[in-house]
KOLLUMBA-17457 format. One line per field, with one value per residue (C-alpha): residue in one letter; y, z, x. Coordinates in steps of 0.2 Angstrom, whole numbers, padded with zeros to 4 digits. Layout:
N
residu = A,...
c2 = Y,...
c3 = Z,...
c1 = X,...
***
This chain:
664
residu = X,X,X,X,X,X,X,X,X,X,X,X,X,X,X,X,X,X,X,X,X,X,X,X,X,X,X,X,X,X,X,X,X,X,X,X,X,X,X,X,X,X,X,X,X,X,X,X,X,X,X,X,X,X,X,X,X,X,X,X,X,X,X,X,X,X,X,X,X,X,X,X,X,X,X,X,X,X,X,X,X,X,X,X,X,X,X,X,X,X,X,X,X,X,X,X,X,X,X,X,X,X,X,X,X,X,X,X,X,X,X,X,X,X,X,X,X,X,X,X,X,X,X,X,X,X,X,X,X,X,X,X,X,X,X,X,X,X,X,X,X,X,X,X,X,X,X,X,X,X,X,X,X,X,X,X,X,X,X,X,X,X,X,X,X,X,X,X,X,X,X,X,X,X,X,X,X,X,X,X,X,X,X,X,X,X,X,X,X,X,X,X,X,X,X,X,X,X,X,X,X,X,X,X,X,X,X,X,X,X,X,X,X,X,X,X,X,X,X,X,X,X,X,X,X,X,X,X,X,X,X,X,X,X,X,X,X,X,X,X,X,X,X,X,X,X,X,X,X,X,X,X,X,X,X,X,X,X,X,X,X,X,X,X,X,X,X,X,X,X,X,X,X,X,X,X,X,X,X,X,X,X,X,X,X,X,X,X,X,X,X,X,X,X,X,X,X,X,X,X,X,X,X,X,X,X,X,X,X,X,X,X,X,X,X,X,X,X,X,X,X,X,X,X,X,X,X,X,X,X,X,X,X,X,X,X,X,X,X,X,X,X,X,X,X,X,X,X,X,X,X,X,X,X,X,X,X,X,X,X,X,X,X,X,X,X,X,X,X,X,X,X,X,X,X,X,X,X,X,X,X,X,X,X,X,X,X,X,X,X,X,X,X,X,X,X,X,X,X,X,X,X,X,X,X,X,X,X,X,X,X,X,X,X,X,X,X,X,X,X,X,X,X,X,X,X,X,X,X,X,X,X,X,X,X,X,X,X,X,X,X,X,X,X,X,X,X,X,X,X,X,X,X,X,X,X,X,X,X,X,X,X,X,X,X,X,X,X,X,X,X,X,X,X,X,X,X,X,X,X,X,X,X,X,X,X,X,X,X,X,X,X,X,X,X,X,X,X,X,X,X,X,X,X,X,X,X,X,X,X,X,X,X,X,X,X,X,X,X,X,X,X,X,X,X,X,X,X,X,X,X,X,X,X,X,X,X,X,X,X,X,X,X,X,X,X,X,X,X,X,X,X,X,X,X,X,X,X,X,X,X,X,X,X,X,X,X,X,X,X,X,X,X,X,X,X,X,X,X,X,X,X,X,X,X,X,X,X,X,X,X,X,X,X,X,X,X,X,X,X,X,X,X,X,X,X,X,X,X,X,X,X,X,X,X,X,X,X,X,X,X,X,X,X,X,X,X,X,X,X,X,X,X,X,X,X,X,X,X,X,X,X,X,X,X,X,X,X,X,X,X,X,X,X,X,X,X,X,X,X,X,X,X,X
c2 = 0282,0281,0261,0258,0268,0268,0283,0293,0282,0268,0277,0285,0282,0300,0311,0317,0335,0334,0328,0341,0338,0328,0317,0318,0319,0321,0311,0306,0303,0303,0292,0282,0277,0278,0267,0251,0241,0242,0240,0226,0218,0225,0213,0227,0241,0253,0243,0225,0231,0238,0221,0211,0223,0221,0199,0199,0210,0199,0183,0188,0195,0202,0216,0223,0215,0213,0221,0234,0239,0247,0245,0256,0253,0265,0270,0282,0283,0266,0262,0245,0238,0224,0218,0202,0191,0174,0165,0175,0187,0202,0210,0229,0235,0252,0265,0282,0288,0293,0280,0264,0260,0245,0240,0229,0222,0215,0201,0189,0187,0176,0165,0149,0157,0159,0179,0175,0190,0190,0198,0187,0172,0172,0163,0173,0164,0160,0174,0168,0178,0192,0207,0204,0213,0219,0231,0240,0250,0269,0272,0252,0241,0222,0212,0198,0183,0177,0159,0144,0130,0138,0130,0143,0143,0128,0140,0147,0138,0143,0150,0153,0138,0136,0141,0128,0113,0098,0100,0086,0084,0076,0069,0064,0068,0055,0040,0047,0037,0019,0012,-0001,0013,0025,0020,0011,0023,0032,0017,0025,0040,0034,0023,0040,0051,0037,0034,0054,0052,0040,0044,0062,0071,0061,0058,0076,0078,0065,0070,0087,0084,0080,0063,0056,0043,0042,0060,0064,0049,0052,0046,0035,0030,0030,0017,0015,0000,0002,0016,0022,0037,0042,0051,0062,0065,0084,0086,0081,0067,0064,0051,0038,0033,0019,0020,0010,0020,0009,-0004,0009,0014,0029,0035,0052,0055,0070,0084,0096,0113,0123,0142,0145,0139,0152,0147,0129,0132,0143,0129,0118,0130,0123,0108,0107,0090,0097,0109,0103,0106,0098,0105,0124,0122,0126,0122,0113,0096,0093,0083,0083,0084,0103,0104,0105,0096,0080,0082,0084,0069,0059,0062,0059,0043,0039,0042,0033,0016,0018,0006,0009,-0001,0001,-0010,-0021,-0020,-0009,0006,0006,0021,0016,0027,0022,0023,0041,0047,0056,0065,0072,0075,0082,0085,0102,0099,0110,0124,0118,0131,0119,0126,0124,0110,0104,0090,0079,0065,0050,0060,0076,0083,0097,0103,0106,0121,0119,0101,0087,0083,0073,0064,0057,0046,0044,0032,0016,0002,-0014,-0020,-0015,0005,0007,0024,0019,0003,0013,0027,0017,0006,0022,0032,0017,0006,0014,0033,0040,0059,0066,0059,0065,0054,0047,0047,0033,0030,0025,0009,-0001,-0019,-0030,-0046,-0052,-0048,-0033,-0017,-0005,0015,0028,0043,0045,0056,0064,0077,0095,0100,0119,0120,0132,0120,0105,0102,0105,0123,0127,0123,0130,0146,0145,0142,0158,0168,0163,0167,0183,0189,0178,0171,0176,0186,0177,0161,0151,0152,0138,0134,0137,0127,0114,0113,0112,0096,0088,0090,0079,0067,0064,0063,0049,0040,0040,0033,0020,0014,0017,0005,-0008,-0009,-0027,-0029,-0045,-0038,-0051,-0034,-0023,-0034,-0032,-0046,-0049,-0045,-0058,-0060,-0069,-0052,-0043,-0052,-0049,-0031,-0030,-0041,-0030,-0014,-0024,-0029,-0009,-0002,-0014,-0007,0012,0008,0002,0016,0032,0025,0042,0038,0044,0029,0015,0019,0015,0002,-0011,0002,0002,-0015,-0018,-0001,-0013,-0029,-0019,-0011,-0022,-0030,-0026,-0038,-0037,-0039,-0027,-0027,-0026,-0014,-0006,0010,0027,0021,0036,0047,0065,0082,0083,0070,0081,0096,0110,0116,0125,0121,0105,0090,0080,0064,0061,0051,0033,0027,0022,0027,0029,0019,0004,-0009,-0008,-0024,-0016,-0003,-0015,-0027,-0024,-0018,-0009,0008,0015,0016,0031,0038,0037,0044,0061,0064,0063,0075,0087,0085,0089,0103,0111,0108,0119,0133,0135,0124,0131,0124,0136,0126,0111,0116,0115,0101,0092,0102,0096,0077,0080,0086,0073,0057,0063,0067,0050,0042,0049,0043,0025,0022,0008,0004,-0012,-0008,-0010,-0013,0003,0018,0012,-0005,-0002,0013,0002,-0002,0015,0017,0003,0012,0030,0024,0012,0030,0037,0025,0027,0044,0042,0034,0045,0058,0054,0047,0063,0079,0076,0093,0086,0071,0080,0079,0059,0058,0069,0058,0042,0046,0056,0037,0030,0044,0039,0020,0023
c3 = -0185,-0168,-0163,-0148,-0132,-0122,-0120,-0134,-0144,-0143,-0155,-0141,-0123,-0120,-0109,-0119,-0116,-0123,-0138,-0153,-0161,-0145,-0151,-0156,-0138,-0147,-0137,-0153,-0165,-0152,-0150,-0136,-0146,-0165,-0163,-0176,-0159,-0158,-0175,-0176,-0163,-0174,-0186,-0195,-0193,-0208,-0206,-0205,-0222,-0231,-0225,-0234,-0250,-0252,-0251,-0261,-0275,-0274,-0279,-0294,-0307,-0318,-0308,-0313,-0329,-0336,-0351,-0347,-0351,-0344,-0346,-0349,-0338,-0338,-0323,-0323,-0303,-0305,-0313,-0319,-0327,-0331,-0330,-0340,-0342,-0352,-0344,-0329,-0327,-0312,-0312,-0302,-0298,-0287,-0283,-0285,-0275,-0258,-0260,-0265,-0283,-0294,-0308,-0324,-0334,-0352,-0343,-0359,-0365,-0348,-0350,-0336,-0325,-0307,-0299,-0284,-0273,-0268,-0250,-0244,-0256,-0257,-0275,-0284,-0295,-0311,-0327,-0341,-0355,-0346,-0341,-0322,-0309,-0294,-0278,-0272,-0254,-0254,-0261,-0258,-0273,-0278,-0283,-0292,-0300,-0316,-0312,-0321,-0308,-0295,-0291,-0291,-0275,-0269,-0267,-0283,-0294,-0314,-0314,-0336,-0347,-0358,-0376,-0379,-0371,-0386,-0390,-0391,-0400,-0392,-0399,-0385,-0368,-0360,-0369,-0386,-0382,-0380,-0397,-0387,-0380,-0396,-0413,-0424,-0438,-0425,-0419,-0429,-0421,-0405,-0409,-0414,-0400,-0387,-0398,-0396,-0378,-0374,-0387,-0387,-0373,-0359,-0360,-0362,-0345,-0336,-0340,-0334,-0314,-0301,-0296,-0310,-0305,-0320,-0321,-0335,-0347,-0359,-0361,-0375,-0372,-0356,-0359,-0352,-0340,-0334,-0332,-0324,-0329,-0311,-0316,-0299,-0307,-0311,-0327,-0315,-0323,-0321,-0330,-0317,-0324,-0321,-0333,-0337,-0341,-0345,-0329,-0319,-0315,-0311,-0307,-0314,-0315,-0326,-0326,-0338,-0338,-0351,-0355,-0350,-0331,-0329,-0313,-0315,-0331,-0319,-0307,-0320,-0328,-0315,-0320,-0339,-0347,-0363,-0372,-0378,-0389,-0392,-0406,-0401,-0386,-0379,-0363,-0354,-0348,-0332,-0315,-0306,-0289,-0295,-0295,-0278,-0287,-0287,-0270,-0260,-0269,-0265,-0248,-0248,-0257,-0242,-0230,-0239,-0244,-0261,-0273,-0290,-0305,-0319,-0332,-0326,-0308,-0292,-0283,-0266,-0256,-0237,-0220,-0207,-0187,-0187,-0202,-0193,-0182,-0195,-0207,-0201,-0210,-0220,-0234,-0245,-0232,-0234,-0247,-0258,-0254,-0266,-0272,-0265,-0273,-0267,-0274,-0274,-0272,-0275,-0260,-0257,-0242,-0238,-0227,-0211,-0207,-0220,-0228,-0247,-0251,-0271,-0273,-0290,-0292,-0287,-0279,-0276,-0259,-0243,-0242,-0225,-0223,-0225,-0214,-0201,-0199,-0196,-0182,-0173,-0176,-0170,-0160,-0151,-0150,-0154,-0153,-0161,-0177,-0191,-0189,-0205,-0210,-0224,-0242,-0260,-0265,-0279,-0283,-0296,-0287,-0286,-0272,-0259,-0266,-0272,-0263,-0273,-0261,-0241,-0231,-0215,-0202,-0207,-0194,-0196,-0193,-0195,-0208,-0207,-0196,-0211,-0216,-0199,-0193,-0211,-0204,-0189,-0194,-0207,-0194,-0182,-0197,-0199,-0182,-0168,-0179,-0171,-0160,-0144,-0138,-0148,-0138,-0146,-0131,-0138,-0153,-0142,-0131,-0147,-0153,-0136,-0140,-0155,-0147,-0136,-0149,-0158,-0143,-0140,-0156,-0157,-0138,-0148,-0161,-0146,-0142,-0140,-0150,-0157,-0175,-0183,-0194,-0176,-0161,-0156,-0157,-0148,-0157,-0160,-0164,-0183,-0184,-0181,-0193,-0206,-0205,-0203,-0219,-0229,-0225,-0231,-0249,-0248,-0244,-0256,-0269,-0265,-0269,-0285,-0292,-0282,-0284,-0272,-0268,-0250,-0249,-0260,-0252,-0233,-0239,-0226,-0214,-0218,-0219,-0200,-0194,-0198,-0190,-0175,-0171,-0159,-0156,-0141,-0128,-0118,-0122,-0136,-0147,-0166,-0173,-0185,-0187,-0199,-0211,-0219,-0205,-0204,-0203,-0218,-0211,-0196,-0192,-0181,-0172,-0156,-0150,-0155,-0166,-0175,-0186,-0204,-0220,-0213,-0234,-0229,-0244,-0261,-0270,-0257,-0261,-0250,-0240,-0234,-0225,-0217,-0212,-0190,-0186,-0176,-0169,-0170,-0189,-0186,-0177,-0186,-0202,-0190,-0184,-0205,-0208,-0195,-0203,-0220,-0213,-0208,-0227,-0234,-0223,-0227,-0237,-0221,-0205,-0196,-0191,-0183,-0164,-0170,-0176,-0160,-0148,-0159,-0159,-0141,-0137,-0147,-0143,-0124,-0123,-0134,-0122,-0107,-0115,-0119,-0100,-0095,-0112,-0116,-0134,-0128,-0110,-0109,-0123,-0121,-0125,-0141,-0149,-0161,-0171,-0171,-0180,-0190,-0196,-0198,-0207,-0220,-0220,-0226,-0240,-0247,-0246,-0258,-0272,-0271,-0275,-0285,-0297,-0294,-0287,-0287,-0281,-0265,-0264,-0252,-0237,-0234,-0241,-0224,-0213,-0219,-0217,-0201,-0193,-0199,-0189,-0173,-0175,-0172
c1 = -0113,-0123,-0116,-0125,-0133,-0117,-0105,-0103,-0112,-0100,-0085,-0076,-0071,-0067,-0072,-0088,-0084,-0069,-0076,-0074,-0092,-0103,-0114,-0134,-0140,-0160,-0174,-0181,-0165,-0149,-0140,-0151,-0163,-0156,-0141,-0133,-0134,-0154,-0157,-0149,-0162,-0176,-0180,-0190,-0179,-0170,-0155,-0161,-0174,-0158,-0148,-0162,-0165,-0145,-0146,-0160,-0152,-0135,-0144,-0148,-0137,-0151,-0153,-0137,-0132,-0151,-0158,-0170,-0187,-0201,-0218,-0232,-0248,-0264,-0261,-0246,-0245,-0236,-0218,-0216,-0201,-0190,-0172,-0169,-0154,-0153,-0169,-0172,-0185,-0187,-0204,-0201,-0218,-0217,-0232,-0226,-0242,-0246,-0262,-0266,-0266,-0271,-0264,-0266,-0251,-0249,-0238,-0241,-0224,-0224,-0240,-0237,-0224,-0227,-0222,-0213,-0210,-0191,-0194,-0205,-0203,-0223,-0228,-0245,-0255,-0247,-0249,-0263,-0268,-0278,-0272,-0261,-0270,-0259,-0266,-0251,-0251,-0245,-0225,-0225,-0217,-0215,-0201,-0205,-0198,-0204,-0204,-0201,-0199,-0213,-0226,-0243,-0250,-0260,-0276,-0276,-0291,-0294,-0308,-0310,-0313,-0296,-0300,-0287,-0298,-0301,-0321,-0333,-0348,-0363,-0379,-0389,-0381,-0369,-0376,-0366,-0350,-0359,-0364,-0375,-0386,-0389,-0399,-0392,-0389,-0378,-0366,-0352,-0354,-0354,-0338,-0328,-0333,-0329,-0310,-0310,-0313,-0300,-0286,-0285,-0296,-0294,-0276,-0274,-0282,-0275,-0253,-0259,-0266,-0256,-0262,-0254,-0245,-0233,-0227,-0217,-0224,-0237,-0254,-0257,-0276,-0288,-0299,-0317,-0315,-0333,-0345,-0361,-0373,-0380,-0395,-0400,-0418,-0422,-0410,-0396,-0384,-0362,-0355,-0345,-0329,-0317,-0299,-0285,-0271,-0256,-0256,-0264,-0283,-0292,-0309,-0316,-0333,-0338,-0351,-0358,-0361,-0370,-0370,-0387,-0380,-0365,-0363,-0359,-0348,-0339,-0339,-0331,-0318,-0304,-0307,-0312,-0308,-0317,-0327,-0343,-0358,-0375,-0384,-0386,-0380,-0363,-0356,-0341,-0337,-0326,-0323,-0338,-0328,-0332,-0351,-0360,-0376,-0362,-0356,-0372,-0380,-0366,-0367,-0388,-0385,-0372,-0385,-0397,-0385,-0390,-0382,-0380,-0376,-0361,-0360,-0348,-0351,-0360,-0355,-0360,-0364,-0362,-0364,-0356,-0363,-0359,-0367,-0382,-0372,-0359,-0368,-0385,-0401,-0399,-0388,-0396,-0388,-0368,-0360,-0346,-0328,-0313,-0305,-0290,-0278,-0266,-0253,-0270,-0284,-0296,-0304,-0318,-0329,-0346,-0350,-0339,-0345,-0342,-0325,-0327,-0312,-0313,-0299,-0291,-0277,-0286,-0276,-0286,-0290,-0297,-0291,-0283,-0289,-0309,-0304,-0294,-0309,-0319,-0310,-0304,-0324,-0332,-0321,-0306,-0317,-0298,-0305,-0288,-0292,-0306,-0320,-0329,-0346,-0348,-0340,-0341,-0335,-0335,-0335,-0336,-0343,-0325,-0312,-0312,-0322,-0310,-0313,-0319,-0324,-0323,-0335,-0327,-0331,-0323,-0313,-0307,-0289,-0274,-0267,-0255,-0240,-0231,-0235,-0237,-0217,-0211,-0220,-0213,-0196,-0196,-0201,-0187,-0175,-0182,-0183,-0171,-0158,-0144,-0149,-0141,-0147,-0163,-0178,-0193,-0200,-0220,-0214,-0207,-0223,-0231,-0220,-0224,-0242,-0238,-0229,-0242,-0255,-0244,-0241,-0260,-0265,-0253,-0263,-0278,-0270,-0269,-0287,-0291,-0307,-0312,-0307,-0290,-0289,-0283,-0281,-0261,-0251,-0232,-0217,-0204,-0186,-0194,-0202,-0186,-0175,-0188,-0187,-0167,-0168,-0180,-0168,-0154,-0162,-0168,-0150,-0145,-0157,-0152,-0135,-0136,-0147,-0138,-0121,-0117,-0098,-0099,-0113,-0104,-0086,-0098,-0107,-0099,-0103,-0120,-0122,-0115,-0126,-0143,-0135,-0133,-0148,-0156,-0170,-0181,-0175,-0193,-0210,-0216,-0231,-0234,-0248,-0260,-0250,-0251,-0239,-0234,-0232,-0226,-0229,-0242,-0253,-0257,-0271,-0267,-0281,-0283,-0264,-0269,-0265,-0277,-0270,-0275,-0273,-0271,-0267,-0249,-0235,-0242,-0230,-0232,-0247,-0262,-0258,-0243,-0252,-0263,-0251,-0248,-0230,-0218,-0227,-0209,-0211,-0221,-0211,-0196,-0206,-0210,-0190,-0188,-0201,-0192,-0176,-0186,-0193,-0175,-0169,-0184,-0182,-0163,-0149,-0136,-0133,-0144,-0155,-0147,-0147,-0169,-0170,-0161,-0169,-0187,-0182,-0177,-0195,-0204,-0193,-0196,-0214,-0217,-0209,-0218,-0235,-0234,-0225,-0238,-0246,-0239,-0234,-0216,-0206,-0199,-0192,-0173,-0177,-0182,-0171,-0164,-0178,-0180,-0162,-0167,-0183,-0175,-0162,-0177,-0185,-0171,-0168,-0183,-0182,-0166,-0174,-0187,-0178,-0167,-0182,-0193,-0184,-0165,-0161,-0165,-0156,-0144,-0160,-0159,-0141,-0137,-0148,-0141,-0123,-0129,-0135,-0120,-0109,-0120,-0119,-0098
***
């Protein structure tokens, strides 16, 4: 074994001719330059590969305990097989040929698991009833798992129209479900199809997406709260929904598609909420987020300020100063990209230029997102945030119009804050970990950027307009027994539904760490702020940050979000985001001396950028409302989890008793 460069290869100190068999003194494979020692350095070296194929093979018992079986593809160049044991499943793909080779799978058996290929811990789109297409370099091969707990990729779209999808029967276009609207020898046909609707199709729909808010509970009925058929002229025509679901409601408008129009029943297949028929006709009904027709009139009628009617109220379409300039004059030109959904909303772009957000789970008031776009498009000229165009909002002629859809500039990006540092992070694993001292000094640079950004809105936040809704106003120690009060009923809350002994057996501790974190003994400011602010609500662009989704927290009320604060609970929500970050790259403490070194960076270039602005008298003077942030955070990270995903209660269990180790 050749160790390293130095004499004799780093086995002996003896003379080297007194050696009996002298060393490998090749240029190409002596011990100089094939040796343990530079292998080690090279991350993608014969060593370091083997290293990695060993781990990976450890973790999982099947593949030496699991039953085996091979499959049989048409094409014989590729060996496929399986090794299975209880529940788990390992996909071995490898190509036996000097060139690359495609090959089709009957992967049935595993309809609805997610591959996930063990090397690079990359999930491919989930297996359907087709035939599983893989493209495999030369004498290259896969590992997969077969995935139950995997989420498919968040770029994978369905692209065929589930043969499993309920059908509905129409009679004359949208206006079957209302009994009001058809001839009266057909009333009791209206009245089924609409119970079919909202007892069986729609509920179906709505357990399946992701911006359900009650994930996990059933869907009795979705009632039709109110409706509008937007009829576009030239055969063009989506039914506007508004639903009650439980206490809840939701907005879904709805397209069709028929089989003559292959292209829009393609467009429609990821996101079928029924098959339908119409006489001969065959076609499919789904979310008309997915038809480009939908999204460019919505846009035309912003521009326009149409308004149109429902039957209980009116949905406005309303463009704001901007409008012209983001959203030009050739429509017709802008291509519709894929859809994209989040926890609240549906989102989808036109061309490279315009951003259509459709929001689903509707909370009533004045959306702080629409309301803070606009102050920081129009007022404040913040240039780091996505500027918006108009909106759809509907209103029912009593209280604040509710938001249905958002229009905002596209900004091309590298993707978000979050994706981009989980990136980082599993390159650094991969290549520097360990091999002497951390270097993140472009990441760092990156982080300071951020910290900048942040600091930048929060003096944006502190324009003095005119507006009650923005101006800043001064902080007081009323405010700040408020908020130590607030974390108290919330630690309190936490508590009693974790019942985590290391918490209940500190709780005195806790309780004493929010009585002292102190209030700022100089002047300081409260302020509009992000809300929910971390490394997801941010765009990477150009070594650049850009600040988005100004909602505040999902499970908060509207009014919450609006109401002015500390800027420092932003801040706090970003060093939790870091800490989240370090959790899911790796369970170990590897990644520690990171995550101090990029609180470090931020809390120091943060500070460097509101020296002057008045939102505070100086960094020092308020760190313990900071503490007293990190630590509400953290609480409700703690019920979160532990009501949603409690593998990960250990992330803000950590941070909590983390705080309570610093306040000693």
């Amino acid at each position: 074994m050749q160790w390293s460069p130095d004499r004799n290869a780093g086995f002996s100190r003896a003379d080297p001719q007194r050696l009996f068999l002298p060393p490998i003194m090749d240029a190409l494979y002596g011990y100089e330059a094939v040796n343990v020692e530079a292998q080690e350095r090279d991350s993608g070296s014969q060593l370091n590969w083997l290293k990695r194929m060993l781990a990976i093979r450890k973790e999982s018992h099947a593949f030496g305990r699991g039953k085996l079986s091979f499959l049989r593809p048409g094409n014989r160049k590729i060996l496929v097989y399986l090794r299975e044991l209880n529940e788990e499943a390992i996909l071995c793909v490898a190509n036996l040929s000097r060139s690359a080779q495609p090959v089709e799978l009957d992967l049935r058996k595993y309809k609805g698991r997610v591959p996930v290929e063990l090397l690079g811990r990359t999930a491919f789109p989930p297996i359907g009833d087709l035939p599983y297409l893989l493209t495999i370099p030369a004498h290259g091969f896969y590992w997969f798992r077969l995935a139950t707990d995997a989420q498919a990729p968040a770029w994978h779209t369905q692209m065929i129209v589930p043969e499993e999808a309920p059908i509905l029967v129409l009679f004359d276009g949208w206006l079957s479900f209302f009994r009001d609207k058809v001839v009266p020898w057909r009333m009791g046909m209206a009245d089924k199809l609409r119970a079919q609707l909202e007892n069986e199709v729609l509920p179906r729909y709505i357990e399946s997406q992701r911006w359900y808010a009650s994930k996990g509970e059933p869907v009795k009925s979705a009632r039709l709260h109110d409706h509008a058929i937007w009829d576009a002229g030239g055969g063009l025509s989506w039914l506007l929904l508004i639903l009650e679901v439980g206490e809840s409601s939701y907005f879904l408008p709805l397209a069709l598609g028929w089989e003559d129009d292959e292209q829009q029943v393609r467009a429609l297949a990821q996101s079928t909420v029924a098959r339908v028929r119409q006489q001969a006709n065959v076609g499919v009904s789904g979310d008309a987020i997915a038809d480009e027709a939908f999204c460019r009139n919505v846009v035309r009628a912003i521009g326009e300020g149409r308004v149109l009617k429902t039957e209980r109220g009116t949905l406005s379409f309303t463009p704001t100063q901007a409008f012209g300039e983001i959203a030009g004059d050739d429509l017709a030109g802008l291509g519709l990209g894929q859809l994209h959904t989040q926890a609240t909303n549906t989102s989808v772009t036109l061309g490279e230029r315009l951003f259509l957000k459709c929001y689903r789970h509707l909370r009533a008031g004045i959306n702080p997102e629409l309301e803070v776009g606009r102050f920081l498009t129009e007022v404040a000229r913040f240039p780091n945030c996505v500027p918006v165009a108009g909106a759809v909002e509907y209103s029912t002629g009593s209280g604040e119009p509710t938001t249905l859809a958002l229009l905002q500039t596209y900004l091309p990006n590298q993707g978000d804050g979050w994706s981009y540092t989980l990136d980082y992070l599993e390159r650094f694993l991969e290549t520097q970990l360990g091999a002497g001292e951390e270097n993140h000094g472009a990441y760092l640079l990156l982080i300071q950027a951020l910290a900048t950004r942040t600091a930048e809105l929060h003096r944006a936040f502190a324009t003095v307009s005119g507006d009650p809704a923005f101006d800043p106003v001064a902080m007081n120690e009323a405010n700040v027994a408020a908020w130590k009060e607030s974390v108290r009923k919330e630690a309190g809350e936490t508590l009693n539904l974790v019942r985590n002994e290391d918490l209940l057996q500190r709780r005195e501790k806790l309780l004493a760490l929010i009585e002292a974190c102190a209030g700022p003994r100089g002047p300081a400011l409260r302020i509009r702020h992000h809300g929910d602010y971390h490394l997801g609500q941010v765009l990477v662009a150009s070594n650049d940050f850009y600040i988005i989704d100004f909602e505040g927290e999902p499970s908060r009320p509207l009014e919450e979000a609006r109401r002015k604060h500390s800027p420092l609970r932003d801040v706090a929500g970003m060093l939790r985001s870091f800490s989240y970050a370090k959790w899911s790259a790796t369970r170990t403490g590897a990644l520690d001396a990171w995550e101090q070194q990029v609180r470090k960076a931020f809390l120091g270039g943060y500070e460097a950028a509101t020296q002057g602005s008045g939102l505070f008298e100086s960094f020092d003077d308020v760190r313990g409302l900071l503490k007293l942030f990190e630590l509400e955070k953290a609480l409700y990270e703690l019920r979160y989890e532990f009501n949603n995903r409690p593998d990960w209660l250990q992330v803000p269990l950590a941070g909590i008793l983390g705080l309570l180790e610093e306040g000693k």
